[in-house]
C-alpha positions as CSV (number, residue, x, y, z in Angstrom):
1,X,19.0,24.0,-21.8
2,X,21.9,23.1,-23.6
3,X,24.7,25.9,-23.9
4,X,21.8,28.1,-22.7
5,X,20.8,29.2,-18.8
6,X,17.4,30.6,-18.3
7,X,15.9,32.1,-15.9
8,X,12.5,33.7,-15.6
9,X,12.3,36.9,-13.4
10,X,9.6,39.3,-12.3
11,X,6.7,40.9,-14.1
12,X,7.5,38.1,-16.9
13,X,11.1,39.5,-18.2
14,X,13.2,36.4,-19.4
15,X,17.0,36.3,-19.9
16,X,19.0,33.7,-21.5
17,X,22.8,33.5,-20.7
18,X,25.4,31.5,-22.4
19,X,26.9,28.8,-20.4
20,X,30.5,30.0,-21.1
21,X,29.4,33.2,-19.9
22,X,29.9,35.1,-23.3
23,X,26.3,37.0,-23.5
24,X,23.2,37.7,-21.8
25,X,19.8,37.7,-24.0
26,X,16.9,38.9,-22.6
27,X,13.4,39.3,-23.7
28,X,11.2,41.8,-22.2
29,X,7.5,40.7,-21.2
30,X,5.3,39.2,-23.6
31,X,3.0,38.5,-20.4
32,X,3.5,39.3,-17.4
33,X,2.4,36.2,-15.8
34,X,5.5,34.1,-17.0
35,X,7.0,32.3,-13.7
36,X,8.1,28.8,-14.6
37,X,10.5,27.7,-17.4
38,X,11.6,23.8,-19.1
39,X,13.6,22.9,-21.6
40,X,12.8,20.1,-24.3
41,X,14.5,19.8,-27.6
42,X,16.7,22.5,-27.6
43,X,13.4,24.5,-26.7
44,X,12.7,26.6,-24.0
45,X,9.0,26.0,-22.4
46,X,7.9,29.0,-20.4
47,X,4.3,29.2,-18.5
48,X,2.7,31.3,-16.2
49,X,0.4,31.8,-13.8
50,X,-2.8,32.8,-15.7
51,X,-2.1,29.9,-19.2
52,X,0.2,32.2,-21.0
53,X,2.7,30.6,-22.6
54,X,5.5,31.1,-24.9
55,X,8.2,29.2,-26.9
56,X,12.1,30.1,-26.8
57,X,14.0,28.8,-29.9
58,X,17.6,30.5,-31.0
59,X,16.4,34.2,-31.0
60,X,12.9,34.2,-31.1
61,X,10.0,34.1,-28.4
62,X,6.7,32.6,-29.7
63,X,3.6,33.4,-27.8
64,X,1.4,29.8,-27.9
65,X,-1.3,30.2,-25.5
66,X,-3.1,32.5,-23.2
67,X,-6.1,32.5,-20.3
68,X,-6.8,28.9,-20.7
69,X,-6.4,27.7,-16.9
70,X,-5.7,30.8,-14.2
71,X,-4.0,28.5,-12.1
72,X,-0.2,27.0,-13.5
73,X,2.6,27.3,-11.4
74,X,5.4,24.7,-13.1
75,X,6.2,23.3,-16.3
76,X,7.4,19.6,-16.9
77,X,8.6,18.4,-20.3
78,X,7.4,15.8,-21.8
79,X,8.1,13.3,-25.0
80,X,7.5,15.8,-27.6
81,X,5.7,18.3,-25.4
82,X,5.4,19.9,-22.0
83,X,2.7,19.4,-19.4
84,X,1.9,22.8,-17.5
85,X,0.3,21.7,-13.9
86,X,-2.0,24.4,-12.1
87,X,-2.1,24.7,-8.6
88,X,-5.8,23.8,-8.1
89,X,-5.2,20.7,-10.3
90,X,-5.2,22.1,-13.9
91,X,-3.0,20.1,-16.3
92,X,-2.7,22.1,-19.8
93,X,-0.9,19.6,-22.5
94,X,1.3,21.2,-25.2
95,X,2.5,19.2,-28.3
96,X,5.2,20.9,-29.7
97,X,4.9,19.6,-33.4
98,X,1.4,20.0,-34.0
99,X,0.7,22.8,-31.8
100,X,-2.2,20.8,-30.2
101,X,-3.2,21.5,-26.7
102,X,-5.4,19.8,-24.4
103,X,-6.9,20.6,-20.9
104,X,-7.6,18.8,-18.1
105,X,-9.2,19.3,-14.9
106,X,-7.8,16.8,-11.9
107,X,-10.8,16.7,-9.5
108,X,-10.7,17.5,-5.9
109,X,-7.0,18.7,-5.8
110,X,-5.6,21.7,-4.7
111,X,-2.1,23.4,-3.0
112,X,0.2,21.7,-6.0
113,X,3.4,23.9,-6.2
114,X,5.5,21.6,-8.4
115,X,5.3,18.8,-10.5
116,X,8.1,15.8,-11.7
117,X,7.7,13.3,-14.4
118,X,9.1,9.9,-13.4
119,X,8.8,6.8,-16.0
120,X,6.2,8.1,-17.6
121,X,4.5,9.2,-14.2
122,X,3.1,12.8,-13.1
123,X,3.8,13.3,-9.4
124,X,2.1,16.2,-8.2
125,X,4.3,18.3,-4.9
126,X,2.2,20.1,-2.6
127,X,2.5,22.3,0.0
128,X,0.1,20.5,2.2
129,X,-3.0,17.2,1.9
130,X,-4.8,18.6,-1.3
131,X,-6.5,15.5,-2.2
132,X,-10.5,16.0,-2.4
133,X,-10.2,19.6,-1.5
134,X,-14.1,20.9,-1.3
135,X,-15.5,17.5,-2.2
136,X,-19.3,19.0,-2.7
137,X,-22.0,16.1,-0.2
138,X,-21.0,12.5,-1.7
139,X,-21.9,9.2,-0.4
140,X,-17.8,8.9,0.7
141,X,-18.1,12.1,2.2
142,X,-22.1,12.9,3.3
143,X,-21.2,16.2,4.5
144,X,-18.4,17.4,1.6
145,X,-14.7,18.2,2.5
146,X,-13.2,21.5,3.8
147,X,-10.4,23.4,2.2
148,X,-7.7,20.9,3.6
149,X,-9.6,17.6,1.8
150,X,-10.9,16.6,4.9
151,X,-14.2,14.9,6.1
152,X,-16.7,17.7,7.5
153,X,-19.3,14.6,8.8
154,X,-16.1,13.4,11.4
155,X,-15.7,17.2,12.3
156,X,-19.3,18.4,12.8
157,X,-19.4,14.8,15.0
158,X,-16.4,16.2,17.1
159,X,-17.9,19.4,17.3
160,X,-21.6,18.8,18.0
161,X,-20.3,17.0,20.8
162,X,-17.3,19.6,21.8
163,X,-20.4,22.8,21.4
164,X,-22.7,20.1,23.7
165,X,-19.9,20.3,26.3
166,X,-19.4,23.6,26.4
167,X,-23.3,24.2,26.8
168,X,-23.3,22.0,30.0
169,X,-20.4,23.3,31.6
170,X,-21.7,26.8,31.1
171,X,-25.1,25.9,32.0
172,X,-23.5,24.1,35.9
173,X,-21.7,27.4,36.1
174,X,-24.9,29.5,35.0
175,X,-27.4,27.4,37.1
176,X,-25.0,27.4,39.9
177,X,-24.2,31.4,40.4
178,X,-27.5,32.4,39.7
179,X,-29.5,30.2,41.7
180,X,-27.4,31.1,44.4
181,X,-27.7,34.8,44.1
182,X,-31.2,34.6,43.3
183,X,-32.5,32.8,46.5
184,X,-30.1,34.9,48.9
185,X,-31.3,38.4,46.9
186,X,-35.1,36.9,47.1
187,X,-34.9,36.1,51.0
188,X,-33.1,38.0,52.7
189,X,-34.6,41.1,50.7
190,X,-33.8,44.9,51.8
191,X,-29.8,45.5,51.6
192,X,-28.7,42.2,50.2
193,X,-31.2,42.6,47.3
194,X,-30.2,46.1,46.8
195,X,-26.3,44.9,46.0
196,X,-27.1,42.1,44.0
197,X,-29.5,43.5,42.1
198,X,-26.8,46.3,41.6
199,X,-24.7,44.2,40.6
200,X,-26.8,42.3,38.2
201,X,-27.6,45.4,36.3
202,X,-23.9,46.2,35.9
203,X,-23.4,43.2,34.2
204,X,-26.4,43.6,32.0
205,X,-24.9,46.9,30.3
206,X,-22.0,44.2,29.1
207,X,-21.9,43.2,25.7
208,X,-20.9,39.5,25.5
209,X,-18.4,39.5,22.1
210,X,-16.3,42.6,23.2
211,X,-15.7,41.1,26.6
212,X,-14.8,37.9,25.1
213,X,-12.7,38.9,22.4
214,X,-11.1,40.8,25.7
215,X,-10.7,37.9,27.3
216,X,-9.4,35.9,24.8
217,X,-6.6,38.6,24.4
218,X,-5.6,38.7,28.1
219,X,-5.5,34.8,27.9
220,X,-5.8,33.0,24.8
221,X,-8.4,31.1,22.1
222,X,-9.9,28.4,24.3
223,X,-12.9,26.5,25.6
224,X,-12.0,27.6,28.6
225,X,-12.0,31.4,27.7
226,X,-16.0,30.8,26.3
227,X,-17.1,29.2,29.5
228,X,-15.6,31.7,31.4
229,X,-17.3,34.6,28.8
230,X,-20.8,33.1,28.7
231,X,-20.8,32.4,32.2
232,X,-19.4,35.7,33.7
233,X,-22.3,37.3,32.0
234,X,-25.2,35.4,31.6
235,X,-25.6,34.2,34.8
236,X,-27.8,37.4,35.6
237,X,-30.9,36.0,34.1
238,X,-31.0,33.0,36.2
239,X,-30.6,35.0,39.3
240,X,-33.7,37.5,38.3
241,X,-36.0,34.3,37.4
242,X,-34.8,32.7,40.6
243,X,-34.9,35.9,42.6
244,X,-38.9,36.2,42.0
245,X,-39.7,32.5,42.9
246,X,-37.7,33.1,46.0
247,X,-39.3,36.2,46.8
248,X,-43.1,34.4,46.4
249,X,-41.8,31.5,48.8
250,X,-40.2,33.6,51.6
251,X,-43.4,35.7,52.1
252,X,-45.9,32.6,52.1
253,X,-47.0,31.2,55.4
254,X,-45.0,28.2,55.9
255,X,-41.5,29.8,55.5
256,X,-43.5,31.8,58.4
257,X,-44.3,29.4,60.4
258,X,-40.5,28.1,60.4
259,X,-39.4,31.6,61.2
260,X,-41.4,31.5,63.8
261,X,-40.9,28.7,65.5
262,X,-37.0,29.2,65.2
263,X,-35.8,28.0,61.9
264,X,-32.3,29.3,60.8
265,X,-31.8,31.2,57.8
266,X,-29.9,27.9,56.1
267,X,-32.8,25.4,57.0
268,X,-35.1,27.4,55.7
269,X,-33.6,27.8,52.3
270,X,-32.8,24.7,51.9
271,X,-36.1,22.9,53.3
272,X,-38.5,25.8,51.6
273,X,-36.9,27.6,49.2
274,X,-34.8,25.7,47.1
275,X,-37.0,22.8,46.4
276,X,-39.7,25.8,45.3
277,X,-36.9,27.0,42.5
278,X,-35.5,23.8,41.8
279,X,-37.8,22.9,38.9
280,X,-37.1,26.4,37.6
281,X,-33.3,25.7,37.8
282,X,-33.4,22.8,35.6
283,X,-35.6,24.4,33.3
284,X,-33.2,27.0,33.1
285,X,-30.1,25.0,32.8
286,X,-31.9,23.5,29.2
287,X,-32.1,26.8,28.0
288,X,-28.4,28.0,29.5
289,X,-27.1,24.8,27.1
290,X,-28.8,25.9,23.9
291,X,-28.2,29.5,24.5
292,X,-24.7,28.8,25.2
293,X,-24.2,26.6,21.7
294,X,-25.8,29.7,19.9
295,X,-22.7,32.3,21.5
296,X,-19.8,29.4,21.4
297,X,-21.1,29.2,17.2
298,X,-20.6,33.6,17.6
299,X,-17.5,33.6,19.4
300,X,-16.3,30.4,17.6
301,X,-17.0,32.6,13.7
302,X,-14.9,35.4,15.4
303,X,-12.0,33.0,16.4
304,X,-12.3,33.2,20.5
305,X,-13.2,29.5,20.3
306,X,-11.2,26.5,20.9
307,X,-8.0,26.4,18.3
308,X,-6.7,22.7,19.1
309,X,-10.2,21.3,18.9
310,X,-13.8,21.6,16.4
311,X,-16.4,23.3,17.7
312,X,-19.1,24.4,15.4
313,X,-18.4,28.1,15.8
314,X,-14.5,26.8,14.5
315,X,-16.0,24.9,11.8
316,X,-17.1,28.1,10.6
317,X,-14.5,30.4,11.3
318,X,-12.2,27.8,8.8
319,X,-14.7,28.4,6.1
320,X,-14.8,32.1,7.0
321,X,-10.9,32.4,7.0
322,X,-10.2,30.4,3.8
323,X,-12.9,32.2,2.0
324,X,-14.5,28.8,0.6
325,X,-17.9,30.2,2.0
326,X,-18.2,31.8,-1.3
327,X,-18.3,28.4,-3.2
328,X,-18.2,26.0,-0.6
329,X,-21.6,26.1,0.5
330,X,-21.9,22.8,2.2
331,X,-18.9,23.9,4.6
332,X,-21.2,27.1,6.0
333,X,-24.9,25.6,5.6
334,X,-24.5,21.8,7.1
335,X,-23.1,23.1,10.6
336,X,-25.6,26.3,10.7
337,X,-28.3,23.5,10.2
338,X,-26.8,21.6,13.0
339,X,-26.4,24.2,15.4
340,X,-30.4,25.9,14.7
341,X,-31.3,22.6,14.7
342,X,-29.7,21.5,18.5
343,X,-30.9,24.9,19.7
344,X,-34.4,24.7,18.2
345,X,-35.0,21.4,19.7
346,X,-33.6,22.7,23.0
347,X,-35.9,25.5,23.1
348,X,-39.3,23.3,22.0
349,X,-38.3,21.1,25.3
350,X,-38.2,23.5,28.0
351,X,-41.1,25.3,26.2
352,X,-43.2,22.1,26.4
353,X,-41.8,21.5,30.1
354,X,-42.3,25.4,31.5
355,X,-45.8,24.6,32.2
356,X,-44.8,21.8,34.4
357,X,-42.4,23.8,36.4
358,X,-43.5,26.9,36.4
359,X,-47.8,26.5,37.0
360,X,-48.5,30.3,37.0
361,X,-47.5,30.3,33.4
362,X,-50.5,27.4,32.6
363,X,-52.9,30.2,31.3
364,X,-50.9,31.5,28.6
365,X,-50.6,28.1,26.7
């Protein structure tokens, strides 16, 4: 600034040296915030981080302003005055002469780290897009903005239909394992039931998020790693409800009969006993898919989800990691709506259809 070099240093301690190197002036803290400096009129401008300012002129330091804005990371002079730009988009105007100050509040901006003054033009530097940063429900954005500024309606679209996928594939695998398990445990009784059903209690003492979050540490943050967690484990419940069916079948008189007059083991499971189970598997595989949206939106909060993709679990692990849940409500409530609301209507369906495929539970409705 002139003859002068200044430079602002830690815990607000400002030191002026001449520029032929003949003296060194500093000035301990007034504030301890002070961080960014500019020069204006023979003037130095210094700001910091939570509005305090002060005014270097010859020898003396002049305190202006403090605790307006809790945001300012750079200074930029001005005709007459400096403009000191907060990170979240606070803009706190200083005329010199009068003294005068004025604040203003840029709307849906955040991440600026500096700030240039070209032709009369603020340019704003950030670190990253900062342009309607938590955007509360509008009718641009329906659904608000995350952190980063952008749309949460395109993201919960992605991941309603990334959480839907996952749901299938884990109800095929589901459906798949413990249908088969359940008609082999439910017909051929005796030892085979015995080891499955050992095995199926085994897997019951395992708690699903430890074993993922194990998972996800032998291999890494995936869809893959979910399906694979859900699957692995709740594939034991389809196998008990299937085990039963098959168990009533392979007793009754017409899988008899077929014994009797020399059916094979394969025909008859496949020409008595899984047409009896069928309508239970489908049934099942509805509720596999809304279960596994409900674990995916766990696993997803704790971070074992997909990283390169949105799921609704993501969704809110984003919210959970930036800490915009606090404020941000929109970016928490709108995909907890979403996923309740997919399970719910899940649930209502096969509650509505279990009559149908299951008649013994008739009565109770």
């Amino acid at each position: 600034c002139g003859s002068w070099l200044v430079f602002v240093g830690p815990s607000g301690r400002v030191s002026v040296v001449d520029a032929e190197g003949k003296g060194v002036k500093t000035y301990q803290p007034v504030f301890e915030d002070l961080l960014s400096a500019a020069c204006i009129d023979g003037k130095v401008i210094v700001t910091g981080r939570y509005g305090s300012t002060v005014i270097l002129s010859s020898d003396t330091i002049t305190p202006v302003i403090t605790g307006v804005v809790d945001d300012l990371v750079h200074v930029v002079p001005t005709g007459g005055g400096v403009l000191a730009i907060g990170s979240k988009g606070s803009v706190v105007s200083i005329d010199l002469g009068t003294g005068a100050l004025s604040v203003k509040e840029l709307r849906g901006i955040s991440g600026v780290k500096k700030a240039i003054m070209i032709d009369g033009n603020l340019y704003l530097l950030s670190y990253g897009a900062f342009v309607a940063s938590l955007e509360p429900p509008s009718l641009e954005h329906p659904f608000g903005t995350n952190y980063y500024g952008k749309d949460l309606m395109a993201q919960i679209m992605v991941g309603i239909r990334m959480s839907l996928l996952i749901g299938v594939a884990v109800a095929a695998a589901v459906t798949t394992i413990g249908s088969m398990v359940g008609m082999l445990s439910g017909y051929f009784r005796g030892k085979v039931d015995s080891i499955f059903n050992t095995i199926i209690n085994f897997v019951y003492t395992i708690p699903l998020e430890p074993f993922a979050i194990l998972l996800a540490m032998s291999m890494r943050p995936s869809m893959m790693t979910v399906i694979i967690a859900i699957s692995v484990l709740i594939w034991r419940t389809t196998a008990r409800i299937i085990r039963s069916q098959a168990m009533t079948v392979a007793s009754s008189q017409m899988v008899e009969a077929a014994r009797a007059l020399g059916a094979g083991h394969l025909r008859i499971i496949a020409r008595y006993i899984l047409p009896a189970v069928l309508p239970l598997v489908l049934l099942d595989f509805a509720s596999v898919i809304a279960y596994a949206i409900l674990a995916e939106a766990t696993l997803g909060f704790l971070g074992v989800s997909a990283q390169d993709t949105y799921t609704l679990g993501g969704i809110l692990n984003q919210a959970r990691l930036t800490g915009a849940w606090r404020d941000a409500w929109w970016w928490v409530a709108i995909p907890g709506i979403f996923i309740g609301s997919i399970s719910l209507s899940i649930y209502m369906l096969v509650r509505s259809l279990e009559p149908i495929a299951n008649p013994r539970v008739k009565g109770s409705y």
